[in-house]
RODO-2510 file (C-alpha; in nm, 4 decimals, decimal comma):
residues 491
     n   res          X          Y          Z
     1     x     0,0000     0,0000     0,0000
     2     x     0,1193     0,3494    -0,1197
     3     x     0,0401     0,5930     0,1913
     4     x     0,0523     0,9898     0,1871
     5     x     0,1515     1,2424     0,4365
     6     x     0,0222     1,6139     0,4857
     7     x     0,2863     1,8244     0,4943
     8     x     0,2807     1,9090     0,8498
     9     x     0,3556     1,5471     0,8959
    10     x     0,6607     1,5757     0,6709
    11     x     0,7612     1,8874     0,8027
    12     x     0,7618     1,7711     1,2010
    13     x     0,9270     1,4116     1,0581
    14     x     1,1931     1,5873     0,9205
    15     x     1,2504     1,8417     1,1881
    16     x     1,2892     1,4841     1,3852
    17     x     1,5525     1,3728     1,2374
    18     x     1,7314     1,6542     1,1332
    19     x     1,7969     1,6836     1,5171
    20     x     1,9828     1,3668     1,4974
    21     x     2,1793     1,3878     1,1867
    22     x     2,5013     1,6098     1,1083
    23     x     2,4020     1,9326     0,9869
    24     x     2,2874     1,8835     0,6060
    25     x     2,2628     1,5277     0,5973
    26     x     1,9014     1,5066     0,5209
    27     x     1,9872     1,7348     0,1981
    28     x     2,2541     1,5544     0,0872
    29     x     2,0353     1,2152     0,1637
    30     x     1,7434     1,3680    -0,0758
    31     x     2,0168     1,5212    -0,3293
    32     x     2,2146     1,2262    -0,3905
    33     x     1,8690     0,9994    -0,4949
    34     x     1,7704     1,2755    -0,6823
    35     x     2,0793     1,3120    -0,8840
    36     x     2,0463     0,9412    -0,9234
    37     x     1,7290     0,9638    -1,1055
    38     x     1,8572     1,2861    -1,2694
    39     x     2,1030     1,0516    -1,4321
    40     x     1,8966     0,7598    -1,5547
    41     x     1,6529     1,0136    -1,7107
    42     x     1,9651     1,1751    -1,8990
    43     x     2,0618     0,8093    -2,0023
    44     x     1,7339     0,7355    -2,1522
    45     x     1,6867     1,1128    -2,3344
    46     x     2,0726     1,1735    -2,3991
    47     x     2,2356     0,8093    -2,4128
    48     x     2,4602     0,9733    -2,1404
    49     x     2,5544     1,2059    -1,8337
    50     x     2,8295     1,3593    -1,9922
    51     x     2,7926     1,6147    -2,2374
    52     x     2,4008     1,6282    -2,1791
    53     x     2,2693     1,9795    -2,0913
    54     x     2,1169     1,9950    -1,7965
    55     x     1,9081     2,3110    -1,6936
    56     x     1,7964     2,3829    -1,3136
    57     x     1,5136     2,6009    -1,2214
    58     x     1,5956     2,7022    -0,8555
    59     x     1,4028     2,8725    -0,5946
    60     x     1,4664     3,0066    -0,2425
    61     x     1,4306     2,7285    -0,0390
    62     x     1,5286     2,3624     0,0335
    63     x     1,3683     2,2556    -0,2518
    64     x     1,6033     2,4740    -0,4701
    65     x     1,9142     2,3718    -0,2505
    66     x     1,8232     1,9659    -0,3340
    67     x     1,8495     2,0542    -0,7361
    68     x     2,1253     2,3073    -0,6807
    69     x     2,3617     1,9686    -0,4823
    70     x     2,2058     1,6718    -0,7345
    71     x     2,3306     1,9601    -0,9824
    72     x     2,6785     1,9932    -0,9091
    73     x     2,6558     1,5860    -0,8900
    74     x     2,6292     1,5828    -1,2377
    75     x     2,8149     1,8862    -1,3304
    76     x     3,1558     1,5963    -1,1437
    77     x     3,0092     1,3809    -1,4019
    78     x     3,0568     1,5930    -1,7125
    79     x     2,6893     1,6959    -1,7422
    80     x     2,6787     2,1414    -1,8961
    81     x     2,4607     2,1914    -1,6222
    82     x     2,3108     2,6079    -1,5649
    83     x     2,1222     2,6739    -1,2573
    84     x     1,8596     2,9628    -1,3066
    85     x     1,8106     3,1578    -1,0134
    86     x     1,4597     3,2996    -0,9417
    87     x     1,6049     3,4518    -0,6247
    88     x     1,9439     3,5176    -0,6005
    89     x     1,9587     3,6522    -0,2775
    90     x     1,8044     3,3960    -0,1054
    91     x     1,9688     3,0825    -0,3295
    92     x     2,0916     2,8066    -0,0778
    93     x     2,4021     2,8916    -0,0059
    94     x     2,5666     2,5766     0,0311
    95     x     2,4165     2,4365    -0,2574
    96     x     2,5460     2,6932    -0,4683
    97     x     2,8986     2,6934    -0,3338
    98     x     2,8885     2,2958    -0,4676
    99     x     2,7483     2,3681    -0,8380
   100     x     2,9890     2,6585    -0,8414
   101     x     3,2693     2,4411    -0,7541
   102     x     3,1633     2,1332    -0,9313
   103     x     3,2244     2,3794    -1,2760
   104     x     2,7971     2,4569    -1,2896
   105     x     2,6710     2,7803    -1,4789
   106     x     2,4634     3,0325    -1,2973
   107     x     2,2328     3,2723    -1,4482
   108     x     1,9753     3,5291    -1,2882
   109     x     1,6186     3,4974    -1,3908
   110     x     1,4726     3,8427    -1,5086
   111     x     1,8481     3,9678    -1,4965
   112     x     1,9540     4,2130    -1,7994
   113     x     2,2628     4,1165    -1,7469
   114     x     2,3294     3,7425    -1,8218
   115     x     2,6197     3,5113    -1,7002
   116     x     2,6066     3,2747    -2,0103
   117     x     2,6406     3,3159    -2,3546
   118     x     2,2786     3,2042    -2,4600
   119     x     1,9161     3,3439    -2,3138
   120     x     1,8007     3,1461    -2,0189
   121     x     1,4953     3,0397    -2,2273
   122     x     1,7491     2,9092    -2,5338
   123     x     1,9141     2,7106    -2,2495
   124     x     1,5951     2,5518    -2,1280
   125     x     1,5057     2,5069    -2,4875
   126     x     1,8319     2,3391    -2,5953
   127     x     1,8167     2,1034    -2,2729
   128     x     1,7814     1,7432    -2,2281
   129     x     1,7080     1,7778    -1,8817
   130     x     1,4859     2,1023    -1,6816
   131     x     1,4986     2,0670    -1,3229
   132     x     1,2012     2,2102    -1,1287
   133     x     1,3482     2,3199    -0,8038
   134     x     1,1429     2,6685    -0,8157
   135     x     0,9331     2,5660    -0,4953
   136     x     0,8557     2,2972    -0,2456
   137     x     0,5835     2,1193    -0,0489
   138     x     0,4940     2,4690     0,1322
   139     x     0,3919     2,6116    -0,1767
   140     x     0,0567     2,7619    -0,1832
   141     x    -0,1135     2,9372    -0,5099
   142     x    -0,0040     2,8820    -0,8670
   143     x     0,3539     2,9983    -1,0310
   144     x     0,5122     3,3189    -0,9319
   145     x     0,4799     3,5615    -1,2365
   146     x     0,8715     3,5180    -1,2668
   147     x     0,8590     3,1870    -1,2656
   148     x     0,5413     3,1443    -1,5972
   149     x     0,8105     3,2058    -1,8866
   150     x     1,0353     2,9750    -1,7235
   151     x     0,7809     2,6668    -1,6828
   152     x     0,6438     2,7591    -2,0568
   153     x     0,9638     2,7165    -2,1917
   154     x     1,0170     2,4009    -2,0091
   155     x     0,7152     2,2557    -2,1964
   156     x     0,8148     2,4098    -2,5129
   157     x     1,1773     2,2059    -2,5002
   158     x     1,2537     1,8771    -2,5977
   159     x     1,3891     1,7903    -2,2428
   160     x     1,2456     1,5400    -1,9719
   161     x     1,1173     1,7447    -1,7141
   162     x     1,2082     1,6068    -1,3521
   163     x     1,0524     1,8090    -1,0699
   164     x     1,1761     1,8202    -0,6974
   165     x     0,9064     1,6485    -0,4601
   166     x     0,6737     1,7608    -0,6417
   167     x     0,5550     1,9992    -0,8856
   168     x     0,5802     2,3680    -0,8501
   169     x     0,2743     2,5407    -0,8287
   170     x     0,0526     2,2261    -0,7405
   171     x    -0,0764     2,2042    -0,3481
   172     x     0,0919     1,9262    -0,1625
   173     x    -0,1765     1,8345     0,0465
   174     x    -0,5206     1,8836    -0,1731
   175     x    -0,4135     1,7879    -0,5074
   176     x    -0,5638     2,1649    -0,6583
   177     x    -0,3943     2,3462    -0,8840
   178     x    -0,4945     2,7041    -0,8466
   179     x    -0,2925     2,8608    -1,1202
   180     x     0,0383     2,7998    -1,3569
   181     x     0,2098     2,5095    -1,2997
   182     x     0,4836     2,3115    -1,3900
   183     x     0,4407     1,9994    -1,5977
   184     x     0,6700     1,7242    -1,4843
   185     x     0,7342     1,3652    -1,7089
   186     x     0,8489     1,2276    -1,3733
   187     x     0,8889     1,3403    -1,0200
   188     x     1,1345     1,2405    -0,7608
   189     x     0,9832     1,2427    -0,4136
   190     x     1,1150     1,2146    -0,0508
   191     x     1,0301     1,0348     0,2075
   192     x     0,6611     1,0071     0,2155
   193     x     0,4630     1,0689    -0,1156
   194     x     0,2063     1,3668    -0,0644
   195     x    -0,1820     1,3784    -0,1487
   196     x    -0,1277     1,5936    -0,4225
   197     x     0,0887     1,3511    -0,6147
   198     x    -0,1835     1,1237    -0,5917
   199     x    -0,5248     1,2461    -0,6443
   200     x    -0,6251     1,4961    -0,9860
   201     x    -0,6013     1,7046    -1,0950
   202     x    -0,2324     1,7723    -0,9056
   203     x    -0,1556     1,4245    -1,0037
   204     x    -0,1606     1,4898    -1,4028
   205     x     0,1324     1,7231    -1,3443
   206     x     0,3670     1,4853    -1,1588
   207     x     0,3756     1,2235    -1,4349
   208     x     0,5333     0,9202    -1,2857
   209     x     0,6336     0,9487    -0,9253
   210     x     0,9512     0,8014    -0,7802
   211     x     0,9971     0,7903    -0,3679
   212     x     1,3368     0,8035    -0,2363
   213     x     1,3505     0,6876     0,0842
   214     x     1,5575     0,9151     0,3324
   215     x     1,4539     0,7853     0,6270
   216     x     1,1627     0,9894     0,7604
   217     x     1,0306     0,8801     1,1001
   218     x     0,6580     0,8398     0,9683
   219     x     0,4143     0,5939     1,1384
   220     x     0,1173     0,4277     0,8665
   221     x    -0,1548     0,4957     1,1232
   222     x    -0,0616     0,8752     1,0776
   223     x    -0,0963     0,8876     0,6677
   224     x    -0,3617     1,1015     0,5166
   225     x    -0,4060     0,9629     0,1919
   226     x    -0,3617     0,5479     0,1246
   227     x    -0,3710     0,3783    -0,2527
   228     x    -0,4306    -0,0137    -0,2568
   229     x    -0,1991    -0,2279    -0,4751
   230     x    -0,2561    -0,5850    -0,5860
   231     x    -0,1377    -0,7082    -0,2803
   232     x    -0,3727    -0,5012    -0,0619
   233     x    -0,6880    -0,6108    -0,3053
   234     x    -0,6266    -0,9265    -0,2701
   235     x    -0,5981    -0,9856     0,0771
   236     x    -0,9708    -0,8423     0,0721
   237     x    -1,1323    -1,0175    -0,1937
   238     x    -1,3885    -1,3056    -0,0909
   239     x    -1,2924    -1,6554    -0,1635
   240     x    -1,5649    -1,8825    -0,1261
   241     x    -1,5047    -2,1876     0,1704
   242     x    -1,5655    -2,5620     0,1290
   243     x    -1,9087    -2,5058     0,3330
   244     x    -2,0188    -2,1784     0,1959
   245     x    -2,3304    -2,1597     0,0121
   246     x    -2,5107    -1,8606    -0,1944
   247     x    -2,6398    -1,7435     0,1503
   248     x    -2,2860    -1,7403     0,3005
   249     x    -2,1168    -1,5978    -0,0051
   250     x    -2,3352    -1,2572     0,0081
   251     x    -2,7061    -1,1763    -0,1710
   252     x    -2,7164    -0,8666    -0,2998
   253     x    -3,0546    -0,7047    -0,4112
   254     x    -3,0386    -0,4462    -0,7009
   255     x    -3,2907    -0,1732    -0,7018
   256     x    -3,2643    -0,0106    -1,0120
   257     x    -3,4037     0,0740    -1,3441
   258     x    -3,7341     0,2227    -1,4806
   259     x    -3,9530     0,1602    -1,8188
   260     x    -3,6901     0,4992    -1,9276
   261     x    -3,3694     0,3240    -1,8397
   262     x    -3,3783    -0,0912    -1,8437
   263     x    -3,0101    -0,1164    -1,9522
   264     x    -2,8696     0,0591    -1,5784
   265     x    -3,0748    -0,2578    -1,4054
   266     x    -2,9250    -0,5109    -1,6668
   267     x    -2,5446    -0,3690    -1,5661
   268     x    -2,6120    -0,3469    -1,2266
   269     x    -2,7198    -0,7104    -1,1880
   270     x    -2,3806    -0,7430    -1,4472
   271     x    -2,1477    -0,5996    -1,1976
   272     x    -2,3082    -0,7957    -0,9021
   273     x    -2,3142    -1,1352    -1,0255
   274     x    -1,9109    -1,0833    -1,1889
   275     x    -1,8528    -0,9468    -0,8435
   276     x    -1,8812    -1,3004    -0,6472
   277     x    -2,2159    -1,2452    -0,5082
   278     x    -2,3976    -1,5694    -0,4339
   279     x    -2,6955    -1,4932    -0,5387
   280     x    -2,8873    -1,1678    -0,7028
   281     x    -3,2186    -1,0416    -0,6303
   282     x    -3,3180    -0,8026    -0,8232
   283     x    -3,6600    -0,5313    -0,7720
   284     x    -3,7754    -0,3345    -0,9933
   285     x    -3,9796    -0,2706    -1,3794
   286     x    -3,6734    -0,3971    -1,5787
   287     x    -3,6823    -0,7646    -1,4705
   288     x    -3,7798    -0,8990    -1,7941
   289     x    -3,4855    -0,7393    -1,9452
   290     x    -3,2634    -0,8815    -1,6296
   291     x    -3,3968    -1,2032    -1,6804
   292     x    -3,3380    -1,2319    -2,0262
   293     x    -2,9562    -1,1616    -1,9795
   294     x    -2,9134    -1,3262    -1,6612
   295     x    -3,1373    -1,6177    -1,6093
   296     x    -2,9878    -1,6940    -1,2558
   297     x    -3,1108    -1,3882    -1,1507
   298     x    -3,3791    -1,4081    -0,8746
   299     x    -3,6233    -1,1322    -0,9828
   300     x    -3,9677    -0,9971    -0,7650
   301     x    -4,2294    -0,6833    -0,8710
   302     x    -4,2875    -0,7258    -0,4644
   303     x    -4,0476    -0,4245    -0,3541
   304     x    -3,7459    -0,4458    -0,1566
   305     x    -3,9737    -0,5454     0,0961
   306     x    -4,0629    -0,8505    -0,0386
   307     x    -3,7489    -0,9610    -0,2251
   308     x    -3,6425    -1,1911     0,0081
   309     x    -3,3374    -1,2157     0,2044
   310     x    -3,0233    -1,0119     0,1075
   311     x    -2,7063    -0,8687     0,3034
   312     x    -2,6794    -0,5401     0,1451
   313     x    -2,9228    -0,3527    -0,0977
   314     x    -2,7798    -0,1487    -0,4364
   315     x    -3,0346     0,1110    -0,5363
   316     x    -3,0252     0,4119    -0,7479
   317     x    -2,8834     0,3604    -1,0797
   318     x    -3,1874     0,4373    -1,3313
   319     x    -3,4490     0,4539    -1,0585
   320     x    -3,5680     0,7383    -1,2142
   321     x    -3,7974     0,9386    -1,0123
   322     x    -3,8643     0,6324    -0,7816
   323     x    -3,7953     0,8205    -0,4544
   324     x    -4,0643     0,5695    -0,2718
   325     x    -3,8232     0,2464    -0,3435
   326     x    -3,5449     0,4342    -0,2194
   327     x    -3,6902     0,5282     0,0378
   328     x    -3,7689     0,1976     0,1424
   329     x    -3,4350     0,0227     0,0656
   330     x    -3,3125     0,3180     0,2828
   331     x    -3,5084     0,2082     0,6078
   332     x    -3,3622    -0,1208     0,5588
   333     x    -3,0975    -0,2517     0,8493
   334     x    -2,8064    -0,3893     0,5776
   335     x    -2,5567    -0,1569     0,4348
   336     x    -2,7087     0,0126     0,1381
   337     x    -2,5138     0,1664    -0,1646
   338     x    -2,6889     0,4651    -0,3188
   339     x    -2,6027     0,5582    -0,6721
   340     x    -2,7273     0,7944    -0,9457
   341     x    -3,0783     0,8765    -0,9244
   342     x    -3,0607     0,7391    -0,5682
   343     x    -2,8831     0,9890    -0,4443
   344     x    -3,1071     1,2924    -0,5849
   345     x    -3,4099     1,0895    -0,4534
   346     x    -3,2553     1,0329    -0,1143
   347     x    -3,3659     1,1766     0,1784
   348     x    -3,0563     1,3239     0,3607
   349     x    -3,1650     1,2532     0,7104
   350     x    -3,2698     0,9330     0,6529
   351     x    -2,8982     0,8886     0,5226
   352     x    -2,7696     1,0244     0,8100
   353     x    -3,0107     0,8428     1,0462
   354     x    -2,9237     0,5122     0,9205
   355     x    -2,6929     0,2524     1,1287
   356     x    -2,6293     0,0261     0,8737
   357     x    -2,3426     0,1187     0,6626
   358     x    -2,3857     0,3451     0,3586
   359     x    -2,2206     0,3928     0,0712
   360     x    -2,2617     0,6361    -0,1891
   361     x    -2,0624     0,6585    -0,5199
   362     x    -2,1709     0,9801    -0,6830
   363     x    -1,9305     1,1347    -1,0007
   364     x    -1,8564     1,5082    -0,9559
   365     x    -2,1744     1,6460    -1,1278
   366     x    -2,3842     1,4211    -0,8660
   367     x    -2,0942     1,5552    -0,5759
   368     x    -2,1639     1,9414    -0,7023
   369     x    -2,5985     1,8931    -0,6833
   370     x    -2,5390     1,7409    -0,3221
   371     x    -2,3352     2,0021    -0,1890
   372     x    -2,4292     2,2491    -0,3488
   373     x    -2,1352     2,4385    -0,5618
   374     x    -2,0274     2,4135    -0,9010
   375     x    -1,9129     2,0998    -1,0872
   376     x    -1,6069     2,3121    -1,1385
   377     x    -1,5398     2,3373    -0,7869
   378     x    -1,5496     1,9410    -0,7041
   379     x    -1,3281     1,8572    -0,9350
   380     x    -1,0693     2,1023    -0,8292
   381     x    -1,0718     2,0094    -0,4736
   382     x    -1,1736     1,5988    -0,4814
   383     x    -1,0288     1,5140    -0,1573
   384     x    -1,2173     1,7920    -0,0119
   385     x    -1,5333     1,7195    -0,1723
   386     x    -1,5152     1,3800    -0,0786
   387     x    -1,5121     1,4973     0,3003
   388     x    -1,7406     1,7197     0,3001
   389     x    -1,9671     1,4340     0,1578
   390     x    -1,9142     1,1869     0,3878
   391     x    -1,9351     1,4507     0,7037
   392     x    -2,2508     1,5708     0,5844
   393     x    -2,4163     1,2221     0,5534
   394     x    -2,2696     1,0092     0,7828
   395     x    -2,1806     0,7937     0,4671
   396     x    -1,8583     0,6333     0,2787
   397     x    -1,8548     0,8216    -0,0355
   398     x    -1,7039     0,7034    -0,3562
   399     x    -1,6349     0,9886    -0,5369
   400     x    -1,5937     0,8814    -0,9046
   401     x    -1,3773     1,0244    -1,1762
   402     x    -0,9786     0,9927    -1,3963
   403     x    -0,8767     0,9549    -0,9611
   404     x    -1,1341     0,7711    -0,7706
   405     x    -1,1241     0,8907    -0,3752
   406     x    -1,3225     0,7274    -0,1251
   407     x    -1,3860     0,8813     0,2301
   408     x    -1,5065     0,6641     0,4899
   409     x    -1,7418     0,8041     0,7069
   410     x    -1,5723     0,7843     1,0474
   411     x    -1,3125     0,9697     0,8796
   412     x    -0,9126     0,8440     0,8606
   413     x    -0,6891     0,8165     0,5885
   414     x    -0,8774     0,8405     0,2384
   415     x    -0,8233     0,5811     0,0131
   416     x    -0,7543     0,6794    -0,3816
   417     x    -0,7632     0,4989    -0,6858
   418     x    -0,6067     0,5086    -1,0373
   419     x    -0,6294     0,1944    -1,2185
   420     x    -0,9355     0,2985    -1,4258
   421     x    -0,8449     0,4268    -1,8212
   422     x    -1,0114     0,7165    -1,9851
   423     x    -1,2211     0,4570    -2,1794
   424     x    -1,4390     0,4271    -1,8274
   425     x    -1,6201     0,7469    -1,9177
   426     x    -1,8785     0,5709    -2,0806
   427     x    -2,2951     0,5247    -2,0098
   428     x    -2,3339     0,2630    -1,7679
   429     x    -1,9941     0,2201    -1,6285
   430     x    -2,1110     0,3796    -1,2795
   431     x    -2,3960     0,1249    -1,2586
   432     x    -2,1191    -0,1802    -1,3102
   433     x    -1,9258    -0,0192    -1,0561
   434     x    -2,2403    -0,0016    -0,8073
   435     x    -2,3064    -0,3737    -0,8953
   436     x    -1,9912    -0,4960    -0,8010
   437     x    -1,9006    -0,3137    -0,5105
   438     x    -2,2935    -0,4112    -0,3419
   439     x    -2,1683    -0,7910    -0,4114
   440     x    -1,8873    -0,7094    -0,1861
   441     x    -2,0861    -0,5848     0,0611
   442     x    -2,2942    -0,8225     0,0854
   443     x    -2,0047    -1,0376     0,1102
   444     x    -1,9537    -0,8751     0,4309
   445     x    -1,6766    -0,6064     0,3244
   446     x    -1,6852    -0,2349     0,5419
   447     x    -1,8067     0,0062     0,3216
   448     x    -1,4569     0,1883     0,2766
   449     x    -1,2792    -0,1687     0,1295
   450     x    -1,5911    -0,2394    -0,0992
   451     x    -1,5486     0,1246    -0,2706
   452     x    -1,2033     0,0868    -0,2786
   453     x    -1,1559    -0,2639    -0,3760
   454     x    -1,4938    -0,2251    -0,6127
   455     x    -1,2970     0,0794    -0,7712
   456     x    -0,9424    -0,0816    -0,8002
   457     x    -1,0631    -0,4037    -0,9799
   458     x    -1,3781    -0,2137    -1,1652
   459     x    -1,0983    -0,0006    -1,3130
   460     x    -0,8503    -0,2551    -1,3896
   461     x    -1,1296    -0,4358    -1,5754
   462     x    -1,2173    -0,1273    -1,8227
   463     x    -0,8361    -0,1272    -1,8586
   464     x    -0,8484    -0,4806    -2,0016
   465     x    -1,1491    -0,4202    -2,2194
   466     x    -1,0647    -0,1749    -2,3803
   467     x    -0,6957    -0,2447    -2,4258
   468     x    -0,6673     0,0667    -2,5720
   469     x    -0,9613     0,1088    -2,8197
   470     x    -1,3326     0,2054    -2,7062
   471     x    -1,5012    -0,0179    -2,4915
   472     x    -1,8621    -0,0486    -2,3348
   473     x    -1,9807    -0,1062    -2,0169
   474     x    -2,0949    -0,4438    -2,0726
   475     x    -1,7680    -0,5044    -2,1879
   476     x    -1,6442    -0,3950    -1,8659
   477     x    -1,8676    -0,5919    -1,6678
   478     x    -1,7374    -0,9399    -1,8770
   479     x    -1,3657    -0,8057    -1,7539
   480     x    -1,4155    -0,8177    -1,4658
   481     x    -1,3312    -1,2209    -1,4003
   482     x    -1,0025    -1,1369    -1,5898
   483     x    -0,9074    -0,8766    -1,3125
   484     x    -1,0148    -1,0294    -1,0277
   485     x    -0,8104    -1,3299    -1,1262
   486     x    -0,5106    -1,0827    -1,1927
   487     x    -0,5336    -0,9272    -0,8397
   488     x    -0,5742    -1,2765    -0,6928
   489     x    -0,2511    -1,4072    -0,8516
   490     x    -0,0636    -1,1971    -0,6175
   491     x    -0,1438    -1,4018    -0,3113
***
């Protein structure tokens, strides 16, 4: 499991053990696995470290001194390397002295006077390498106005761009992006990954992230943000025992679909039985249409009511304006998943009121209606969106989109996921998802490691149907074996 740290976390870990080490070990520590990856990224664009041109972009703090050291690293190596200064005054001093020393070019950004023969932006142009060192985790706001030319002509250039824990001009801990920023193809992280190299739309800057471990004192229970791998997945999934039966195993009952909308029922019912349920039950108008697809499905016109026993109830997707089946479903003592129309229907203090879990899985649009602000304003802030959710109603909320976040409703670490491909956004897709993570429910999963596993295998499986070329969600649902069994391999 990847885990996440707010900055304050990072900031009191390394205060920690700064008190322990010589003074600047912890910089050198960070500098020397950054210059590291600063040379394998000049191996792949360049062939080689020496003779490569290497191009630093250095503000005034630490972040600037670790580029300004992994600099002068492979300025002893032969790299041309030019630090850019966006404040000369307050440059680190010691990192300086070593680029200076280790035969590195300095140049003053926004200087008339320049201290190389080319323009700073020809040098950034003409690299193979731009190193964003302009400003670190304490960053707040987009680019400095000094500092826009600089990032533009990064992504102009033909050279990797490796940033310095994380991108400048991206928050740390939210994942928003409230202005310029720089584009990285990789960044080089220490200690702890951060939320914002995690979660969108932060995490489309960072490109791939690399953590170099300098031995921060952080304990797991403390993380902010989590992300399941295979391994975590499939220590949760539910294997069937010799004794179990369909009861055992988990009955989920779908409560979906209207004469308008059929197909959401069919999908649900899709995602539930491919998620390991032992049995369906599904209510509702479109059980012809179920039944004609999925003959083992145990269909009633009776209500939830009268469906017969189940361990957790899926209602919502294309209910419609059915607010009287939600309703009921709601009042029901098993943990409930509320999707699409559900959750417009739903009657927030009943949500709140309920003591059986709840889980609701609403994409931004659905997020925006419920708490009222702009879509625009969800999906600039997800991790805070997904809070405020789950505070408000007492719920788990799966908050869908290109980074899946899930907030459980006792609060603690919230989980993200981004296994899903751009080939998800497609009609129906949700209702799979809601499918298969009520069969896990029902299985007898907490509401925060349905969502999350429900999420992680949903969006492997759209990964494997599509396979690069448009897919539908049926398609998705008939993955979904395939990932499952690729998760499980693991254990």
């Amino acid at each position: 499991m990847r885990t996440a740290y707010s900055v304050e976390m990072v900031r009191n870990a390394e205060r920690e053990l700064m008190a322990r080490l010589p003074e600047g070990a912890l910089m050198r520590r960070a500098a020397a696995g950054l210059a590291v990856a600063c040379a394998e990224v000049l191996g792949r664009v360049a062939g080689r470290v020496y003779g490569s041109r290497v191009v630093l972009l250095v503000g005034s703090g630490d972040n600037g001194g670790d580029a300004l050291y992994a600099g002068a690293r492979l300025a002893r190596r032969g790299a041309g390397v030019t630090a850019v200064l966006l404040a000369p005054e307050r440059a680190h001093g010691g990192g300086l002295a070593a680029l200076r020393r280790a035969g590195g070019r300095v140049a003053e950004a926004g200087s008339a006077e320049e201290s190389i023969e080319e323009s700073i932006e020809e040098s950034i142009e003409r690299a193979d390498l731009v190193v964003d060192g302009i400003v670190g985790i304490g960053g707040k706001g987009g680019l400095r106005e000094a500092a826009v030319p600089l990032a533009d002509a990064a992504a102009r250039s033909r050279a990797a761009v490796l940033a310095v824990d994380l991108p400048s001009g991206v928050d740390a801990d939210t994942g928003e992006v409230r202005g310029a920023a720089v584009r990285a193809d990789l960044t080089v992280t220490f200690g702890a990954h951060k939320p914002g190299l995690l979660v969108d739309p932060a995490r489309e800057y960072a490109g791939s992230v690399r953590l170099v471990d300098i031995g921060l004192p952080l304990p797991n229970d403390a993380a902010g943000l989590e992300a399941l791998q295979h391994a975590d997945v499939a220590r949760l999934l539910p294997v069937p025992g010799a004794e179990s039966d369909k009861y055992r195993r988990g009955v989920v009952g779908i409560a979906a679909g209207s004469a308008r909308y059929p197909g959401a029922a069919v999908l649900a019912v899709a995602g539930a039985l491919r998620g390991g349920a032992g049995a369906v039950r599904y209510v509702g108008p479109a059980g012809d249409a179920v039944i004609a697809r999925y003959p083992e499905t145990l269909v009633s016109d009776q209500g939830p009511k009268r469906a017969g026993r189940v361990q957790a109830w899926v209602v919502g997707p294309g209910a419609g304006d059915d607010a009287g089946t939600v309703a009921e479903v709601l009042a029901t003592e098993v943990p409930v998943l509320i999707d699409a129309d559900g959750l417009r229907l739903a009657d927030a203090g009943a949500v709140r009121d309920r003591t059986a879990p709840t889980l609701m899985t609403p994409h931004a649009g659905e997020a925006a209606a419920l708490l009222g602000v702009a879509r625009e304003e969800v999906e600039a802030a997800r991790l805070a969106s997904a809070r405020e959710l789950a505070g408000r109603y007492g719920a788990t909320v799966l908050l869908k989109g290109s980074t899946t976040v899930v907030a459980g409703a006792e609060g603690g670490p919230v989980r993200v996921n981004s296994t899903g491909t751009s080939w998800l956004a497609t009609a129906g897709s949700g209702d799979v998802l809601s499918g298969l993570a009520g069969s896990l429910l029902a299985a007898g999963l907490s509401a925060l490691d349905a969502g999350s596993v429900a999420a992680y295998v949903h969006g492997l499986a759209g990964r494997f149907a599509a396979d690069g070329a448009p897919t539908g969600a049926h398609d998705v649902a008939e993955a979904i074996p395939g990932a499952w069994r690729d998760v499980a391999r693991v254990e």
